[in-house]
ZAMARGU-4260 file (C-alpha; in steps of 0.2 Angstrom, whole numbers, plus 5000, padded with zeros to 4 digits):
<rodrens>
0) 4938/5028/4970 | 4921/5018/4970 | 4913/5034/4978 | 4920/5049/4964 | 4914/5036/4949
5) 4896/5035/4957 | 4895/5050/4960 | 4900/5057/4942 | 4890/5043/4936 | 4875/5049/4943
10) 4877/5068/4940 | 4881/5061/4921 | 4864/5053/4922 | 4856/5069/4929 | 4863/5079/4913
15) 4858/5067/4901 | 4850/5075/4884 | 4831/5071/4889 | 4822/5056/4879 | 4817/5060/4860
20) 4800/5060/4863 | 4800/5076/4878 | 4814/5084/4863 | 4800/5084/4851 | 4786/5088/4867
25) 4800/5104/4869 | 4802/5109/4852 | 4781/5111/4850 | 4780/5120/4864 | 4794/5134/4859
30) 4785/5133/4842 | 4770/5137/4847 | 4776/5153/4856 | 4784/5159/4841 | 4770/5154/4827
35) 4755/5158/4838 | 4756/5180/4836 | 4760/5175/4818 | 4745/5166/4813 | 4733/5176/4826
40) 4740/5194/4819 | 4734/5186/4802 | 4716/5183/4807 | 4718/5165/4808 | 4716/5151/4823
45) 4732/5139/4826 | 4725/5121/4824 | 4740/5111/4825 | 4758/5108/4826 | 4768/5095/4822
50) 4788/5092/4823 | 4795/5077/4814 | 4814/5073/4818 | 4819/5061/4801 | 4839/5059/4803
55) 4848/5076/4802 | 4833/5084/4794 | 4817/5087/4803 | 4799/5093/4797 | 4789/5107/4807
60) 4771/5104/4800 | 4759/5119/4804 | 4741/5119/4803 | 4729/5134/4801 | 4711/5137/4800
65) 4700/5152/4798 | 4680/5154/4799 | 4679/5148/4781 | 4691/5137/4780 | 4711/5141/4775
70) 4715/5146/4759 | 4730/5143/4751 | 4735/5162/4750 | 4734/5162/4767 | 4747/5146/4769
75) 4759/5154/4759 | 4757/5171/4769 | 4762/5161/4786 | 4775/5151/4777 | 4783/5170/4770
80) 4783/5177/4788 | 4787/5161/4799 | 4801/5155/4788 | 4815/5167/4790 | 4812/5167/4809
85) 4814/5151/4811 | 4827/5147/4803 | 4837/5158/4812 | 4831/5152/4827 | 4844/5142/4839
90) 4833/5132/4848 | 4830/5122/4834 | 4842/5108/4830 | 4848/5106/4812 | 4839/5108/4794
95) 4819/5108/4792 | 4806/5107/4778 | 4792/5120/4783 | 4773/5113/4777 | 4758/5126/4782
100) 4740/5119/4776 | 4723/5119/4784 | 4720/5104/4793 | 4708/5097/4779 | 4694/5084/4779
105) 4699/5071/4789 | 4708/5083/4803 | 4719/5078/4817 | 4714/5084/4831 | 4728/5091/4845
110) 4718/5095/4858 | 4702/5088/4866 | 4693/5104/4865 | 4693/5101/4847 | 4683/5086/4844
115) 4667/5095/4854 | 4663/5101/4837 | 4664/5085/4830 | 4650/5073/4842 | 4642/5061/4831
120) 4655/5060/4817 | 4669/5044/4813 | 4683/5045/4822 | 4701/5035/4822 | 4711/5035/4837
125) 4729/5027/4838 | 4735/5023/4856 | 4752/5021/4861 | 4749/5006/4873 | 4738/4992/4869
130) 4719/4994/4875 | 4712/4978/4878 | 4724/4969/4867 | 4720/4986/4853 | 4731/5001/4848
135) 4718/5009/4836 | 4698/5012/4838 | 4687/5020/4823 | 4670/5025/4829 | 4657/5035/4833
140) 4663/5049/4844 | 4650/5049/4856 | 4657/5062/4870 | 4672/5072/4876 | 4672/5075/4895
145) 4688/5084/4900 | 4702/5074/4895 | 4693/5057/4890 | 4686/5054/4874 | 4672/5042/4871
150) 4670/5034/4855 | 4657/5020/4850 | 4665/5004/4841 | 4655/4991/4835 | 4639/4994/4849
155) 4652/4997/4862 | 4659/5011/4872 | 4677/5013/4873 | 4683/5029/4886 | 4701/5035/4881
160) 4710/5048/4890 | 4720/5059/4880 | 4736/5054/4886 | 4735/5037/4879 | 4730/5043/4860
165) 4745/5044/4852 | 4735/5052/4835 | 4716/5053/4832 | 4709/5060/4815 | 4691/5063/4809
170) 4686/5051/4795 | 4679/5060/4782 | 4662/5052/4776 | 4659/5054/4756
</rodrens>
């Protein structure tokens, strides 16, 4: 009896739905097959996705950006040609809001190859762990080598890799 209950225990915890976080992590990746021919068809660069589970609701945010900047003609013309496709696609679970903007002035960045652009410039970067007793750095970014990220705080040199940074923004100087 022991043995059948340890077993189905185990295969239960083999079939368990995965963790929330690689759900989301899931989610963005099958969004980005499906919005990537969209926005690139349309002339335009993909520069971010977001996916927000809030309750029985979720938000897909999408973010574009052309050579000039994205206009708002454009964020409508995504929005007409994404929105019916995905809300008859199964893979996503339950009811969403659809937002499609240009990333703006102080732009989050998804991807380290991003920030190359942006050497010099304030920076903010929220970690999911404690660093040295500090879950957010605003600074200088002073170089991006592979996956680490250097910003200067204060005189100092902090290296982040990407996997610690759970969210890192330009700060926009007026």
């Amino acid at each position: 009896m022991w043995s059948t209950f340890f077993l189905d225990f185990q295969t239960a915890m083999q079939t368990s739905p995965p963790s929330s976080r690689a759900r989301s992590e899931e989610i963005l990746r099958h969004l980005e097959l499906l919005v990537l021919p969209v926005v690139h068809g349309l002339g335009l660069e993909l520069w971010g996705l977001e996916y927000l589970p809030l309750g029985r609701k979720a938000l897909i945010r999408i973010y574009i950006d052309a050579e000039s900047g994205a206009t708002i003609d454009q964020c409508a013309m995504v929005s007409r040609q994404l929105g019916p496709a995905l809300e008859i696609d199964e893979r996503l679970p339950g009811t969403f809001t659809l937002e499609v903007s240009s990333p703006g002035l102080e732009r989050r960045f998804f991807k380290p190859e991003q920030l190359q652009g942006y050497l010099g410039r304030t920076i903010q970067a929220q970690l999911y762990e404690p660093l040295d007793g500090c879950k957010s750095y605003r600074g200088e970014l002073s170089s991006v080598d592979g996956s680490t990220v250097t910003i200067v705080e204060n005189g100092a040199s902090v290296a982040l890799d990407w996997d610690q940074i759970k969210k890192i923004h330009l700060i926009h100087a007026f």
